[in-house]
Phi, psi and omega in degrees: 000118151259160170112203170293112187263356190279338179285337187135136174199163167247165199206104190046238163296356211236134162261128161274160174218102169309314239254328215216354153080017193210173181219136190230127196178194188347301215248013181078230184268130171244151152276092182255173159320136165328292161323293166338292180291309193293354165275323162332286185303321169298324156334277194305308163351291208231038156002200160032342205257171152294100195260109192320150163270339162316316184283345174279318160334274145338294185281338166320288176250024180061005201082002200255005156291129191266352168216206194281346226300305175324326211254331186300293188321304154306307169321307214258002082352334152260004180259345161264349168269007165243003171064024179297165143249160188263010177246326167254122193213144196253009159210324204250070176287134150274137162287083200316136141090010169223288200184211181226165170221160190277161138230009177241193203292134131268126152221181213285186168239123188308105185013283247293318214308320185217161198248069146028283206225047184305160196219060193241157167236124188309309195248120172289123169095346197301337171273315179279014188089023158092354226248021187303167196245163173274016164273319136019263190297359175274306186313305187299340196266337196275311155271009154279339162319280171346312185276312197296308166321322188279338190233009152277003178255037173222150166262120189253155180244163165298321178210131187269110164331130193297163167233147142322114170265082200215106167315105185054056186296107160254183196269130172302145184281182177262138186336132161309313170256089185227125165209159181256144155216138189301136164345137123309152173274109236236094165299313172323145214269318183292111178298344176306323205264021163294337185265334181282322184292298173358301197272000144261327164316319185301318171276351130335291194293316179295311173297324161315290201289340172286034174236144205258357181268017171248126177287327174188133189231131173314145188269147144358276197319322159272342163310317208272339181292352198257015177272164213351065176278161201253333189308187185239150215277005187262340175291300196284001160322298208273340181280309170305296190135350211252180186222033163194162176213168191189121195212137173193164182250134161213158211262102129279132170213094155096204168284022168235171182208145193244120153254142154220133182244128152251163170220110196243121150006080180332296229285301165251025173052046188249152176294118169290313216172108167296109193169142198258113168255149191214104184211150184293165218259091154211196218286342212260304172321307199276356175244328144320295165000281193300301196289328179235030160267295203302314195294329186318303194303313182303295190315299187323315184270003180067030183297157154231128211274163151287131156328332181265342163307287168106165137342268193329334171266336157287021213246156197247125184286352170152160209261020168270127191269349157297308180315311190277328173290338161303304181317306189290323184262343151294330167287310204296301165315292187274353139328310202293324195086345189266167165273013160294324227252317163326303170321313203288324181321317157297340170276312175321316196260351167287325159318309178284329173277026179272322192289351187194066203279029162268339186313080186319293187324319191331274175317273164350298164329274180306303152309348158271342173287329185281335161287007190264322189295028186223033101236045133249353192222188170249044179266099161327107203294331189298325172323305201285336186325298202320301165290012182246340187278328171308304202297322215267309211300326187278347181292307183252030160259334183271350177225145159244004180237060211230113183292340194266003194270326186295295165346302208286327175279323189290332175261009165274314208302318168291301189311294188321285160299018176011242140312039171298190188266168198288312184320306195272341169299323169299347152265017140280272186003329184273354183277300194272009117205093159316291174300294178319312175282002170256344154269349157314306164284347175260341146201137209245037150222033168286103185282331197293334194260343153316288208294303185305332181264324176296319177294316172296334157318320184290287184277022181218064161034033177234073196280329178283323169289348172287328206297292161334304162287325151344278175298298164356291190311311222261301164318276126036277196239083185267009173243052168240137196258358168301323189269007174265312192288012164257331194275354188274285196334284191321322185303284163342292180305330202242042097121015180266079208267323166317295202286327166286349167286342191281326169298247155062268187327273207313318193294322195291304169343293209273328189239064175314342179269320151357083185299334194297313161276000179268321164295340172275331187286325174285332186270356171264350174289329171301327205278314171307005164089037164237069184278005162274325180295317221280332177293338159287334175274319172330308171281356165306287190269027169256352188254354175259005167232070164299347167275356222241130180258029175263297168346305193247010144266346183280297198297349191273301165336302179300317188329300203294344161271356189271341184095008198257056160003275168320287192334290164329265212299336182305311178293330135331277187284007145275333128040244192281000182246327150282000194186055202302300188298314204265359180267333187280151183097316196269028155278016166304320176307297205277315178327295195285354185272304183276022181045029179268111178250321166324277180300352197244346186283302204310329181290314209286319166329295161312306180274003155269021173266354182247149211267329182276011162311092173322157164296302190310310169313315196290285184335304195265019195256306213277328172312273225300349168263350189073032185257051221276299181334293192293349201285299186321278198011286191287301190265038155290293215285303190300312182229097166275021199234348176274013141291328195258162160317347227245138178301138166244309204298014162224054147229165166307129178214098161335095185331296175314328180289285186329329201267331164298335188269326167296007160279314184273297211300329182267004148298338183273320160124354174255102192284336191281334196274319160313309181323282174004268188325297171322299173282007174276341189280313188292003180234352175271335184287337196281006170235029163227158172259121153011273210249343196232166174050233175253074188292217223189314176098226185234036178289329197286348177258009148303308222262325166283351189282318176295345197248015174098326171308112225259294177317310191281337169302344197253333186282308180276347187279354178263020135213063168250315223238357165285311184317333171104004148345120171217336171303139154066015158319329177277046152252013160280359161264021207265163180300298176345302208234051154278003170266338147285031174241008164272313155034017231289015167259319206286309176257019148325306193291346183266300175328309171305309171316301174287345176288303180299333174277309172318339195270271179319307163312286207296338177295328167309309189249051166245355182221003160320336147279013179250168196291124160333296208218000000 
């Protein structure tokens, strides 16, 4: 087949439908990617022939791919959503060293197959200039009837599982010098002495992880789900990642402690090496113990320590066996997180250093627990600099190589400068980090100094250098489920939207109760436009975190992109009947979606008499009724420097915000500082996606709308909306874009919009009960 390929054509077992982005066949409705399909179709386009990989390059990505990665990467995504291969492969060849070919048959697909081009409107009139008719809404009611027969004669999954887009991607082995080492087992008759074993495994581990010839030593936190686990040692190898374990028990009795340690082969579960220590129970025994379980382990894998290793291992963390037992039970505290708990944590470790103010770890202890208590507790962050800058200087005057004191300064250094300006964080920056990477380096397997330096990477627009440690972090400690949901976001942020649902996946596997990641998984599918699965995930986590009201405002939030009204307002008012204070106002959204301007000015009224009304909600509470005056208002007083003269474009700035507020300057009549803005924006958009990473939307058909370009405005929303846009449509009923709406391109383009939401609402509520995943 040549020629046109967009309406829909089949390829072998399969109907593509491009415009919708999906293939229906063997495996049922696959959803692929935007991109994706437009490498399909130029594929299908010449069949047989050879499509140069230079020239897909070029039409595709415009010139702006700097190698083949792009284009590999649509290959290998489409041969997994058709179940090709790529060495034996029934559509897809590769041409080494030229391009790819098609190699079976295409043809079109016949009207009756698909409805091409839906045309409905939710509302009569509400989209078209008001004015609808009932021959309109009969047509529209025959075809949403339609689309609903056309897509229950398809088979849907909720969410087609992320893949990896990487051309022969397997799960990589594990590091040769890799080990785990298992909980110990508290033989001791005394249930007390679970926190003495504990705090040897724990410094077991701390010595581990400072040897710079182990590739990789499991952090605590994942380790600890395998206590008196039952699995078998080639399983939980293979889970961890790792090609040794180290699993062992021990015995307090009176003044003596019994260890037995083994160190066993993941892969054939076979015994390396063995051994029982049995010594009297005191600080200076039990840390030699530890100092030749670590050396046993080096020999075994044949290793070699640094001279400054060691030292190190021989040195002793103190010599009170009270003090340490303070030490074991301030970590234990301070795991947990709450501000109960924080407290006893902080008493413990002032306790040991009353009992040992030589205790180095101590101090170390004690400045992360006061960081931790100022965002679980109420402890003031400007409060904690002092003592926690006290804590870390005596920690590392008494070790100067001690890695975790370096962490520990390196995240008050960030604390301390906070929100600075872009300017003065490039003078600052190299100190803290100096530090993160010199406690990395005194110990290169501390998952806490990845995740804390990949996050400040991260949050100072340096995502591709985040990215390594991150995944470090998350290799380290992989069953924690806060760093696989920062490595899921991060992914997410560099525009890799498969592979972070596929991090996602993987975390909800290991913490199904984890609300947070069924809350990450749902705003990234909204954000791809797939708002009927995302509404499942959404409910997912508002039913395992029923206290938490972001939760349950985001999914009250999806109602209103599915067009699902009721649904919408039910949610709301349990809302707002459990969380009253953090809920009011935000039926503002459902006001304007139902074009009640009336009911939404009256709400917006209300939430500036309460004095605890984000500003910002307000601003954009008054924009969105066309209350444009009070809206400058406010964010004269919120971003006064998007007013002033002055370049904003090398600060942090939210696009959405900037581009309303150069709406009242061009309302205002200052057009040249509105351009400023505007064209600064169009030109920030040509190195962003739509839809994936730090998108962009639809601000550029705001921005032609506000300045009368009508054409281009018609233009971008149509390939806004083939890309799979889907956020915030009903803010085309806003006051804003009332110069379209006579339009007859514009409102083709909407009708399609709505058509396509008429679609996802009924798939919603044909799958609303089914298993995620």
């Amino acid at each position: 087949m040549r020629g046109n390929t967009h309406n829909g054509f089949r390829l072998g077992d399969w109907q593509v439908y491009p415009l919708r982005n999906f293939l229906v066949g063997p495996r049922g409705e696959i959803h692929i990617e935007p991109k994706v399909m437009r490498v399909l179709v130029c594929l299908a386009s010449n069949p047989g022939e050879v499509c140069e990989r230079s020239k897909l390059l070029d039409d595709l990505w415009d010139g702006r791919a700097f190698s083949d990665e792009p284009l590999t990467r649509c290959i290998a995504a489409l041969r997994h959503a058709l179940g090709d291969s790529a060495t034996n492969p029934d559509y897809i060849q590769t041409i080494p060293k030229s391009g790819y070919r098609l190699i079976c048959a295409v043809e079109s697909l016949g009207q009756t197959t698909y409805v091409d081009e839906p045309s409905i409107t939710r509302k009569e009139g509400v989209l078209t200039g008001r004015r609808g008719t009932a021959l309109a809404a009969f047509f529209g009611l025959v075809l949403i009837a339609a689309l609903y027969m056309v897509y229950r004669s398809t088979v849907s999954s909720p969410v087609e599982s992320p893949q990896l887009l990487v051309e022969g991607t397997t799960q990589p082995a594990p590091p040769a010098f890799s080990i785990a080492v298992l909980p110990f087992r508290n033989r001791s008759a005394m249930t007390e002495d679970a926190f003495f074993v504990d705090g040897i495994h724990g410094d077991i581990l701390m010595q581990l992880a400072k040897l710079s010839s182990l590739e990789k030593v499991i952090s605590r936190t994942s380790v600890e789900r395998y206590r008196e686990t039952s699995k078998p040692m080639p399983q939980i190898g293979q889970e961890l990642g790792v090609t040794t374990i180290l699993e062992g028990s021990i015995q307090r009795a009176g003044d003596r402690v019994r260890i037995n340690v083994q160190f066993i082969d993941a892969a054939t579960d076979h015994h390396l090496w063995g051994e029982t220590y049995d010594r009297e129970l005191t600080a200076e025994n039990l840390f030699a113990v530890q100092s030749e379980i670590s050396r046993e382990i080096v020999g075994a894998l044949q290793l070699v320590l640094t001279d400054e290793e060691d030292k190190r291992l021989k040195a002793m963390p103190t010599t009170s066996l009270e003090a340490y037992n303070e030490f074991v039970l301030g970590h234990h505290e301070m795991a947990r997180h709450t501000p109960e708990t924080l407290d006893r944590a902080q008493a413990h470790f002032e306790k040991a250093i009353e009992l040992d103010s030589d205790y180095a770890l101590a101090y170390v202890g004690l400045a992360d627990t006061l960081a931790l208590q100022v965002p679980y507790s109420n402890l003031k962050k400007e409060d904690s600099f002092a003592p926690r800058q006290a804590a870390i200087d005596r920690a590392l005057a008494l070790d100067p190589l001690l890695g975790e004191a370096f962490t520990s300064l390196a995240s008050l250094r960030v604390d301390q400068f906070g929100d600075t300006e872009a300017e003065e964080y490039f003078v600052k920056y190299k100190e803290w980090e100096e530090y993160f990477l010199k406690g990395i380096e005194l110990s290169p397997n501390y998952a806490t100094a990845y995740e804390r330096y990949g996050s400040v990477l991260w949050r100072y627009n340096r995502s591709e250098e985040a990215l390594p440690h991150m995944r470090k972090a998350v290799e380290l400690d992989p069953m924690s489920e806060v760093i696989t949901e920062s490595l899921g976001n991060l992914l997410w942020t560099l525009g890799r939207a498969e592979e972070a649902q596929m991090t996602l996946l993987k975390g909800i596997e290991r913490n199904p109760e984890f609300s947070r990641l069924y809350f990450r998984m749902a705003v990234q599918l909204w954000r791809l436009g797939r708002i009927g699965e995302a509404v499942n995930w959404a409910r997912a986590a508002t039913r395992l975190a029923p206290s938490d009201p972001s939760s349950r405002n985001f999914e009250c939030k999806l109602y209103i992109e599915l067009g699902a009204d009721q649904a919408a307002e039910r949610c709301y008012e349990s809302l707002e009947e459990t969380f009253l204070e953090s809920a009011f106002g935000r039926r503002i959204y459902l006001y304007v979606s139902r074009s009640q301007f009336q009911e939404a000015a009256e709400l917006v009224e209300q939430l500036a008499q309460r004095a605890q009304t984000s500003r910002k909600l307000l601003a954009l509470s008054y924009f969105l009724i066309g209350e444009v005056d009070k809206a400058r208002l406010i964010w004269q007083e919120l971003e006064p420097q998007l007013y002033g003269d002055e370049d904003v474009f090398n600060k942090s700035q939210g696009m959405w915000m900037m581009a309303r507020v150069a709406y009242t300057l061009y309302a205002d009549g200052q057009l040249d500082r509105a351009n400023y803005l505007f064209d600064g924006m169009l030109e920030a958009m040509q190195s962003m996606h739509r839809t994936r990473g730090r998108a962009y939307g639809i601000i550029d058909v705001f921005i032609h709308v506000t300045r009368g370009e009508k054409r281009k405005a018609i233009s971008a929303l149509r390939e806004a909306i083939d890309v799979g846009w889907r956020i915030g449509w009903w803010e085309f009923l806003a006051p804003h874009y009332d110069s379209m709406r006579e339009e007859p391109e514009w409102i083709n383009l909407v009708n399609e919009l709505e058509a396509d939401i008429a679609r996802q609402r009924q798939w919603y509520e044909n799958h609303k009960d089914d298993a995620l995943f």
